[in-house]
N, C-alpha and C positions, 0 to 999 in steps of 0.2 A: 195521795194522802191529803187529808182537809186539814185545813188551816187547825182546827181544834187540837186535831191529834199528835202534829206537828210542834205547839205549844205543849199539851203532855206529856210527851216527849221529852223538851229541853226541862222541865219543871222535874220529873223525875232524874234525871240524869245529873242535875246540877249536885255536885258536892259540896260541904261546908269544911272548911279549911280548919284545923282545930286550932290554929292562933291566927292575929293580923301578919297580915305579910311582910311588913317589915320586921316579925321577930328574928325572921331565917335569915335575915339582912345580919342581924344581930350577932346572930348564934352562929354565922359563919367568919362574921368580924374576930366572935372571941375564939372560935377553933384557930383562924389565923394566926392570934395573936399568941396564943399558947404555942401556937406549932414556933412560931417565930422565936419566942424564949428558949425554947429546947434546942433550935440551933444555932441562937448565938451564945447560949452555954456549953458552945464545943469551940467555941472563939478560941485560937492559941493554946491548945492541948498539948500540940506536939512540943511545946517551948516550956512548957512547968516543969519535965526531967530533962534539963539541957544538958547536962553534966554526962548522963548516963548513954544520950543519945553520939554527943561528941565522942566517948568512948567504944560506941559500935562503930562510927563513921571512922575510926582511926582502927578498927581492929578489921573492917572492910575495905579494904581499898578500892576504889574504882566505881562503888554504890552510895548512891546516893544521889543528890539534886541538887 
């Protein structure tokens, strides 16, 4: 192949990105951070019904942690 053909080559093959690249920098930042909320809104669930959960632990003997 000649040199020529070689350059139209990479000239068509090139794709154009549809935003700058640090947006995905961005847009994975904020998935993380979303993702990140929703598990530490399960922080201490098991301890909001303590009441109900002591009365399974007392009606199970032996189960539990």
């Amino acid at each position: 192949m000649s040199y020529a053909t070689t350059l139209l080559a990479e000239a068509v093959s090139h794709v154009e990105l549809p935003m700058p690249t640090w947006m995905y920098g961005v847009i994975a930042l904020i998935v993380f951070i979303f993702l990140g909320v929703a598990t530490f809104s399960y922080r201490d669930v098991a301890n909001r019904h303590s009441a109900k959960a002591s009365g399974q632990a007392a009606a199970e003997p032996g189960h539990g942690h």
